[in-house]
N, C-alpha and C positions, 0 to 999 in steps of 0.2 A: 161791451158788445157781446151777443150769446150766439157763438157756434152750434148751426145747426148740422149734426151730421147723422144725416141718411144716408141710406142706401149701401151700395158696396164699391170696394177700389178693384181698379182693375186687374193689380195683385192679389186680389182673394180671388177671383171672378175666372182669374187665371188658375190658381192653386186648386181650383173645383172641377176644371174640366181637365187637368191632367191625371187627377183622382180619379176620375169618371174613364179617362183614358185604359188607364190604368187595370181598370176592375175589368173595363170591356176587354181589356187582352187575354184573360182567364178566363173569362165569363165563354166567349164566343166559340172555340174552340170543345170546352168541356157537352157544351149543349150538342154540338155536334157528334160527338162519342153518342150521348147520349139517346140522340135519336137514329144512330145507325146501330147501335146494340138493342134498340125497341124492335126496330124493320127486322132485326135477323132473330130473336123473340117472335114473333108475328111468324115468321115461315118455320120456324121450331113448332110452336101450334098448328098450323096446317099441315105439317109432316105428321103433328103425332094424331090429327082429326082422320088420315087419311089411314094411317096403321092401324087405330080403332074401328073404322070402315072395313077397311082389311078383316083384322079380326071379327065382324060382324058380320059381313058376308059369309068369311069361311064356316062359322057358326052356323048361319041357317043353309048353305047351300054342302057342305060334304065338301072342300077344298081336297083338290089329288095334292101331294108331297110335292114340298119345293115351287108350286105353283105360283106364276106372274100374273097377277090382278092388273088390269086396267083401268081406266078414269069410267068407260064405258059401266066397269062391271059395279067400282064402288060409291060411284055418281048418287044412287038414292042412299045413301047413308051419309054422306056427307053434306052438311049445309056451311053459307056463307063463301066458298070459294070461288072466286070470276078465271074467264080466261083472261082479266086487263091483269092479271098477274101470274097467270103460271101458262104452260103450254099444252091444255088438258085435252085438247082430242089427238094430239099427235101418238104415233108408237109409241114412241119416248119421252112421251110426256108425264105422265103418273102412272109408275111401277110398284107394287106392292107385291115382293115377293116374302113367303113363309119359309123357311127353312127348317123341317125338321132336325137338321142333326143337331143345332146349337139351342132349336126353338125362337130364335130371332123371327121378328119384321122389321125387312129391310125397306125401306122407302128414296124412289126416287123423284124428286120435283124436278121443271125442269122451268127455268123462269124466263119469263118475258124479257127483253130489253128496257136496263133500268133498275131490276129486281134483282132479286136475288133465287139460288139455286139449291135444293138440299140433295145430299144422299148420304144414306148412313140408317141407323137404329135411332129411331128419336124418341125412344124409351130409355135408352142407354147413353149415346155419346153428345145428347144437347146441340148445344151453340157450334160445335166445333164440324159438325158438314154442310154450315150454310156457305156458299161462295156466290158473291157478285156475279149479277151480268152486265157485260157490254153492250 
């Protein structure tokens, strides 16, 4: 008599989805680092889009010392930015101030609920003035 043997036992079948188990406990966590360090990259770019608008306004308009830029003032220099992510007609919304003593731009975002929020030099201090919002 010839034993046909196809297919699989339920101990391999088993042995596959605890591997599979397994991989997805590392896998799923890692991925999530990864796309909350993209989103806070993403508002590091719109800080430095918006310091560069800074800088370009102050260029063509004579900036006085120490002066606070608004969303209003640097709005045509800036492309790609929505209000579904930052709070850009409020006061406190997008601050762009110059300081002569150090030569910094300082940049303030202020984020929607959900997003994230920057203040800081984002020529200078990167990743480290993004903070969540509630």
């Amino acid at each position: 008599m010839i034993k046909n043997n196809k297919g699989v036992t339920l101990v391999e079948l088993l042995i596959v989805i605890v591997v599979m188990g397994i991989i997805a406990a590392f896998a799923i966590p890692a991925v999530g680092t990864i796309i909350e360090n993209t989103n806070q990259d993403a508002v590091v770019a719109d800080a430095l889009a918006i310091e560069n608008a800074g800088r370009l306004y102050c260029a063509q308009t004579q900036c006085a010392t120490d002066q606070a830029l608004t969303w209003t003032l640097v709005e045509p220099y800036v492309t790609g930015l929505t209000e579904s992510e930052y709070d850009l007609t409020a006061a406190s919304g997008v601050v762009v101030t110059y300081s002569t003593a150090n030569s910094t731009w300082t940049v303030s975002l202020t984020g929607t609920s959900g997003n994230f929020s920057y203040a800081g030099i984002p020529s200078a201090i990167g990743r480290t003035g993004v903070t969540p919002v509630s």
